[in-house]
C-alpha positions in Angstrom: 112.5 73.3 5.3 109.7 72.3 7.7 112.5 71.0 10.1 114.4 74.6 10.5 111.2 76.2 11.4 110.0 74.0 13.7 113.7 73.6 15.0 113.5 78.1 15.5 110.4 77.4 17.1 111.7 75.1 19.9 114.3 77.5 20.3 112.0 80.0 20.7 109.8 78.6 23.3 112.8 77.4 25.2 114.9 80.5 25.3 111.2 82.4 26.6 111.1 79.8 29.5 114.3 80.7 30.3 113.8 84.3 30.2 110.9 84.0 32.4 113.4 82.2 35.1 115.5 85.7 34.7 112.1 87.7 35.1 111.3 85.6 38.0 115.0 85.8 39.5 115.6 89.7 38.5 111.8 90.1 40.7 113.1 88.5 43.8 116.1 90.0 44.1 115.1 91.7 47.4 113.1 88.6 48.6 114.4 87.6 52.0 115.8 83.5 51.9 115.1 83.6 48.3 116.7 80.9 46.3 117.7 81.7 42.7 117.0 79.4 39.4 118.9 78.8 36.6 117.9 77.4 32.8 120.1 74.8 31.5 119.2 73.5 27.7 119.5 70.2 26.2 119.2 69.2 21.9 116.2 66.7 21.4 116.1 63.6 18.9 118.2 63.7 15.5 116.3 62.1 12.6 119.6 59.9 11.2 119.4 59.9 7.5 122.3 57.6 7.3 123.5 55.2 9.5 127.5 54.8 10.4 129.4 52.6 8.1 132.5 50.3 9.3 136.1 50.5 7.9 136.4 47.4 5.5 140.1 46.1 6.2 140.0 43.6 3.0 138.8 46.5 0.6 141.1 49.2 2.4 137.7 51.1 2.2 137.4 53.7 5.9 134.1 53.6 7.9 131.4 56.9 7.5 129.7 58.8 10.3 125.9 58.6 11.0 124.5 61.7 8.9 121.9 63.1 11.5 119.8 66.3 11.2 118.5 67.5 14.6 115.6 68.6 15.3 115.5 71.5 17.5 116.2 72.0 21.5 114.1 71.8 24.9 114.3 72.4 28.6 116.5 70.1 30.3 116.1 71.2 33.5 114.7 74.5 36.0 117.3 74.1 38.7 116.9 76.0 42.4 120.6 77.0 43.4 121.1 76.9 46.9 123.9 78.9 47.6 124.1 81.4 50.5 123.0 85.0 50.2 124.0 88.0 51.9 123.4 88.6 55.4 121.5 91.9 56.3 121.0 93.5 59.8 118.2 94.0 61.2 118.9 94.2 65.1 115.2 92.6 65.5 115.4 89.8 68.2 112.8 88.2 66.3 115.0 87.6 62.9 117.5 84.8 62.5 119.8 83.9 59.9 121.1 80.4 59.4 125.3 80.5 59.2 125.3 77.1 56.9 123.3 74.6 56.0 119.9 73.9 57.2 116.3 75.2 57.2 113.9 76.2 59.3 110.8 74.0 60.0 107.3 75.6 59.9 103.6 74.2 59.7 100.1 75.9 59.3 98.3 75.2 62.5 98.0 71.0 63.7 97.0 70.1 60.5 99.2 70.0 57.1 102.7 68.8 55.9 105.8 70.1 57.8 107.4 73.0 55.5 111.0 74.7 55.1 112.3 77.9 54.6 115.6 79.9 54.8 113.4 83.5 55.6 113.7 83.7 59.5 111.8 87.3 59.2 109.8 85.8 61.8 107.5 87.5 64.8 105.7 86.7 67.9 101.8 87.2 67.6 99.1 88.4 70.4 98.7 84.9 71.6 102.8 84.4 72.6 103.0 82.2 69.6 106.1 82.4 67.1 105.1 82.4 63.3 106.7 83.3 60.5 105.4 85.9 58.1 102.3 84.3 57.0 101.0 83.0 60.1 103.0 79.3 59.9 103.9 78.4 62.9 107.6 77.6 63.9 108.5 74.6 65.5 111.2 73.0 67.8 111.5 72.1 71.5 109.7 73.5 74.4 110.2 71.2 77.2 114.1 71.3 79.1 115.3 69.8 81.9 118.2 69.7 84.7 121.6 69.6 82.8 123.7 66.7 84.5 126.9 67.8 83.4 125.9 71.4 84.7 123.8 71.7 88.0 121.7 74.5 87.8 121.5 74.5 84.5 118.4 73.7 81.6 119.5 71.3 79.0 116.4 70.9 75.8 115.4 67.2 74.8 115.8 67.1 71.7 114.9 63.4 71.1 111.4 64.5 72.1 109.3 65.4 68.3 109.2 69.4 67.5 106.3 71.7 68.4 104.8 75.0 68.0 107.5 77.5 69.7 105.3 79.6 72.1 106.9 82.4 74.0 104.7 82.6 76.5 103.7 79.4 77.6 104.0 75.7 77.0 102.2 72.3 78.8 105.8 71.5 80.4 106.6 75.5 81.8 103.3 76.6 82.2 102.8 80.4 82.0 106.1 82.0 81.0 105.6 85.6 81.1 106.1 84.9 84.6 109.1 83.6 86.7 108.3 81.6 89.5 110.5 82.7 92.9 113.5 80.6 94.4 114.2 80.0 97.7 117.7 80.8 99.0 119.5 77.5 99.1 122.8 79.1 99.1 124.8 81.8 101.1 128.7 81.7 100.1 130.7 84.7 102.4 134.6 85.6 101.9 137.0 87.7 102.9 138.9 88.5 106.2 138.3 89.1 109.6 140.6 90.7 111.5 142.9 88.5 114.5 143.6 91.7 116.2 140.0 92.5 117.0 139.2 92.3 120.9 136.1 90.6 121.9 134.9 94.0 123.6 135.1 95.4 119.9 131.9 95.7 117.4 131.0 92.9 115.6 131.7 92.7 111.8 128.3 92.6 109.9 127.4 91.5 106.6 124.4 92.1 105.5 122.2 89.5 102.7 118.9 89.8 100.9 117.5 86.1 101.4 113.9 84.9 99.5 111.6 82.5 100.4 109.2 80.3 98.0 106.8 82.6 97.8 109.1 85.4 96.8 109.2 87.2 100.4 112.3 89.7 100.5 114.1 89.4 103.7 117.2 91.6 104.8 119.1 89.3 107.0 122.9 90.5 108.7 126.0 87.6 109.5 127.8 89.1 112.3 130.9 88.2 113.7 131.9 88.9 117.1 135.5 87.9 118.2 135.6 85.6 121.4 137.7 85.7 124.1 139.1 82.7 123.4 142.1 83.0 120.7 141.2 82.4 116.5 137.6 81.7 117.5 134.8 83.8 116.0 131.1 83.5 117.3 128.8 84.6 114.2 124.9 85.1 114.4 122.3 84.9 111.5 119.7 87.6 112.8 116.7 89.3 111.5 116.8 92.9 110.6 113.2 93.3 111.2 111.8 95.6 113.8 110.1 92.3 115.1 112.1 89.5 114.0 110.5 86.8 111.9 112.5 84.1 112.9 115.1 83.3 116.0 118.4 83.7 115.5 120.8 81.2 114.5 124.4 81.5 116.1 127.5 79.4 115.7 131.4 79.1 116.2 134.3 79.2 113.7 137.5 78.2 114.6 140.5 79.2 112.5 144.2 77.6 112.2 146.9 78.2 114.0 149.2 75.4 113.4 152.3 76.4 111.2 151.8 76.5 107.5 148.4 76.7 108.1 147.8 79.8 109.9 145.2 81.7 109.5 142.6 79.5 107.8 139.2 78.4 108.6 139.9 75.2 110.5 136.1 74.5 111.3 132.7 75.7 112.2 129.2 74.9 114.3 126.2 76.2 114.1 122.7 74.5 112.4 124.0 71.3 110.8 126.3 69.6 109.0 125.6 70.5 105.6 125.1 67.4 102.9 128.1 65.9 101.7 130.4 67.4 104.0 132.1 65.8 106.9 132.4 66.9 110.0 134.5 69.4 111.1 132.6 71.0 108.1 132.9 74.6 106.6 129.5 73.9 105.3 126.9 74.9 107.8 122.8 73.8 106.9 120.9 76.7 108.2 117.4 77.1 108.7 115.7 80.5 109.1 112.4 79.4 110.9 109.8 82.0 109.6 107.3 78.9 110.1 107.4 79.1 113.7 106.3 82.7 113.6 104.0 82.3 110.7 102.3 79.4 110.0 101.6 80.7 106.2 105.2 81.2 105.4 108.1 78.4 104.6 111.2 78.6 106.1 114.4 79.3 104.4 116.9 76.3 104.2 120.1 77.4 103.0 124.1 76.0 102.7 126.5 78.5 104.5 129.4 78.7 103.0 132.4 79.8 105.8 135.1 78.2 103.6 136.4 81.5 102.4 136.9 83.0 105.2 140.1 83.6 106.7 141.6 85.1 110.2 145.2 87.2 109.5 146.6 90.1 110.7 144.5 92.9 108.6 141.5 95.4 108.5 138.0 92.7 108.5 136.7 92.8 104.5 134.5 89.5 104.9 131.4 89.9 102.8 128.8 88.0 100.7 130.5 86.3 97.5 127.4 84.8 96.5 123.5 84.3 97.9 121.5 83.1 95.2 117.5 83.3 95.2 115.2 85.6 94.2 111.3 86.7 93.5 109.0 86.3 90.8 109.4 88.9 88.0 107.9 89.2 84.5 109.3 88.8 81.2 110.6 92.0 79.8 112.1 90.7 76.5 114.3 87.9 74.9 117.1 87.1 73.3 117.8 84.1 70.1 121.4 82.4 70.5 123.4 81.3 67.9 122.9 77.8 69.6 118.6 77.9 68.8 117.9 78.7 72.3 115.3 81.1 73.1 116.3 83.1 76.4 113.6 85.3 78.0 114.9 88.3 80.3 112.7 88.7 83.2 112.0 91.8 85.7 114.1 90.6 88.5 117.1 90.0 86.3 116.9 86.4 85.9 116.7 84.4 82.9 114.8 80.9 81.7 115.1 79.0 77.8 111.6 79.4 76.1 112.6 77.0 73.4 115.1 75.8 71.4 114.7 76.5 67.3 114.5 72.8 65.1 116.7 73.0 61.8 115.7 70.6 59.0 118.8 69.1 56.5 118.3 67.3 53.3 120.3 64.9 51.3 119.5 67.5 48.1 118.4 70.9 49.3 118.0 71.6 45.4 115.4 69.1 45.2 112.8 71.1 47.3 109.6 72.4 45.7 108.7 75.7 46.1 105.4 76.2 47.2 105.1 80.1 47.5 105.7 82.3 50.8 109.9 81.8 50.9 108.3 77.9 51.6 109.6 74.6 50.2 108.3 70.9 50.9 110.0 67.8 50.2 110.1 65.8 47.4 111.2 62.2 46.3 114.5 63.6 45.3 115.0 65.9 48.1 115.5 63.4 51.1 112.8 62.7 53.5 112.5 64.9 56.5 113.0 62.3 59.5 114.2 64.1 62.6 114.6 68.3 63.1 118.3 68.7 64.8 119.9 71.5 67.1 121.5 74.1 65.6 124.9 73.6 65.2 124.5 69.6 65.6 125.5 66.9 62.9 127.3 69.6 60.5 124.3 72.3 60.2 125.0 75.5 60.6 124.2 78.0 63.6 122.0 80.9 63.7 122.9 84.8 63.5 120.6 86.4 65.6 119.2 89.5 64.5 119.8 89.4 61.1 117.9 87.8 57.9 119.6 86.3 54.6 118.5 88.5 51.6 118.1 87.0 47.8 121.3 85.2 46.5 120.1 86.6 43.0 123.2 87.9 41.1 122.2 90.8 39.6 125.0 91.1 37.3 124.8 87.6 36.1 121.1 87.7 35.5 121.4 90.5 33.3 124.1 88.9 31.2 122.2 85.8 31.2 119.3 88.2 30.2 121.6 89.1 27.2 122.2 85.8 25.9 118.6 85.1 26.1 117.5 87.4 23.7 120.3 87.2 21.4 119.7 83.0 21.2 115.8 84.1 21.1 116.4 86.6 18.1 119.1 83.9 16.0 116.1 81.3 16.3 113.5 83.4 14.7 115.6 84.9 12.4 115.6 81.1 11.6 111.4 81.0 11.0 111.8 84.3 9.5 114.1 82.7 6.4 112.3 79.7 6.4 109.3 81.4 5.4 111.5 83.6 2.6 112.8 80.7 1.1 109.1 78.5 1.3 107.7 82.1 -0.3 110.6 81.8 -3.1 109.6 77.7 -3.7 105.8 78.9 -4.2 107.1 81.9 -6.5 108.3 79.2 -9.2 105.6 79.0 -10.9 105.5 82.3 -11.7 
């Protein structure tokens, strides 16, 4: 008789655990990156009154079964289920979703074990670094370089160990709220000009906006003049200044008139040969001597482009196709990709990475411990962490800007489950509860 009760009372203290996994789970339905658990049950030892018996193929006599009683049930395990939950908008730059697998990879100041968390409700605080909702600070890569498979481009260094992601300034960038200036290195011009044009007629003038190192805005005109000599063009690089900064730059382009080829730039003169190009180039290396003028400027060394150019029969339309450069200008916002890099927008319309966002993957995500604040840390069954990855990279999943994943709770399961619960925690005292009727009954004997 003792066995039953005790039996309803295992059942009763395992079927409360598992309704405080509901409570917990039913709480944090709303809880951003939350990760549901479940309750899964297990019986405990049998006492074996009888052992089995074999057949006995002399007597013709057939074996018996082992004639167990258990003795009651416990927790087998408290499991996290890492499914995805729902993705919710926010249109915050500052919150990111991850589209897959992966976690994010936070720490609490220098000191500390790296943790993880799915919650990318994150912000940016008064000192430019970004934390996530308790103040941990989120880490990845900082310091970029030149991409070699795209000049001009920043490529992140990812076999470098993550750091604290600060918006505003690293030890490789310096300050970042601020975008140094770029010289002009490059003038590209297009279009036509016009054979019919005498060289009595006006010139055809493009006008640029060229920048030196320190940022200084200076309106420069290309003009072309026709010559008298046929498909030759004299151009000048001049100084729209009242008092010009630098001397003028002139050269010649000559233009095809061989059949077949008619019409196109054949070659040019004027400053130098520009790198990489042989002579007769299209490429011309100009220098606008402000240095010469005033000691405290740099001159402006640019590539002109005259490839584009052509010389047929029709209205002039040459212009600028590209002149890169430009001067310093502050950071106004920024913007999270999908790919982890953190773009900032600056006042003069250019853009710079900030830092790249470090995802962490384990062998057993379910294995994480939760340690409170949407934060896990590994564990002996989890995987070790050894190296944060890229977004994207090795099978992890990508981020979704401006949104957060809520709570994968179930709502509708939880509340079944919530059913079950207190229907198995109602049979097993109704177990105690008849237990004690019949022990009151075996005392009433005597009577």
């Amino acid at each position: 008789m003792m066995r039953s009760m005790f039996s309803g009372v295992s059942g009763l203290k395992s079927h409360q655990t598992r309704l405080d996994v509901i409570g917990n789970n039913i709480a944090n339905v709303n809880t951003i990156g939350y990760k549901a658990s479940r309750v899964t049950f297990q019986e405990v030892f049998s006492q074996t009154l009888k052992g089995s018996g074999a057949p006995d193929s002399t007597t013709g006599r057939g074996g018996t079964n082992p004639m167990q009683i258990g003795l009651g049930m416990g927790v087998a395990a408290v499991d996290t289920l890492f499914t995805r939950g729902s993705v919710q908008r926010t249109d915050n730059p500052t919150d990111i979703s991850v589209e897959g697998d992966g976690l994010f990879v936070v720490k609490g100041g220098s000191d500390g074990a790296f943790k993880f968390t799915r919650a990318g409700n994150f912000t940016v605080d008064k000192m430019g670094n970004f934390v996530a909702s308790n103040g941990d600070n989120v880490y990845g890569w900082q310091y970029h370089t030149a991409d070699p498979a795209n000049p001009g481009a920043r490529v992140f260094d990812t076999e470098k160990s993550i750091e604290p992601i600060n918006i505003y300034s690293d030890s490789y960038n310096g300050n970042k709220k601020i975008i140094a200036p770029r010289s002009t290195d490059q003038v590209s011009l297009s279009g036509n000009l016009n054979m019919n044009d005498a060289a009595t007629d006006p010139a055809v003038i493009l006008p640029l906006t060229t920048f030196d190192a320190f940022g200084n805005e200076y309106k420069v005109e290309v003009q072309f003049q026709k010559s008298a000599t046929d498909h030759i063009w004299n151009y000048t690089v001049t100084d729209t200044a009242t008092t010009p900064r630098f001397a003028d730059v002139t050269g010649t382009m000559t233009f095809d008139a061989t059949a077949g080829s008619e019409g196109k730039a054949l070659s040019a003169t004027g400053g130098a040969d520009a790198a990489g190009t042989p002579p007769p180039a299209l490429k011309r290396a100009i220098t606008l001597g402000l240095n010469a003028v005033d000691n405290s400027l740099t001159d402006i060394n640019f590539e002109l482009d005259l490839s584009r150019i052509t010389q047929y029969a029709t209205d002039s339309s040459a212009k600028s196709y590209s002149v890169n450069g430009y001067n310093s200008g502050t950071l106004v916002t920024f913007n999270i990709g999908a790919d982890g890099i953190i773009t900032g927008i600056y006042s003069n319309g250019q853009q710079q990475p900030l830092g790249l966002v470090a995802l962490a993957n384990f062998e057993n995500p379910s294995g994480l411990q939760k340690v409170g604040d949407n934060m896990y840390m590994a564990t002996t069954n989890s995987g070790d962490f050894k190296k944060a990855l890229k977004p994207g990279a090795e099978g992890l999943g990508t981020l979704n800007p401006g949104t957060l994943e809520m709570s994968n709770v179930d709502l509708s399961k939880e509340f079944t489950e919530m059913i079950t619960t207190q229907r198995g925690f109602q049979a097993n005292s109704r177990i105690i509860t008849t237990s004690d009727e019949i022990l009151n009954e075996l005392v009433n004997i005597k009577r």
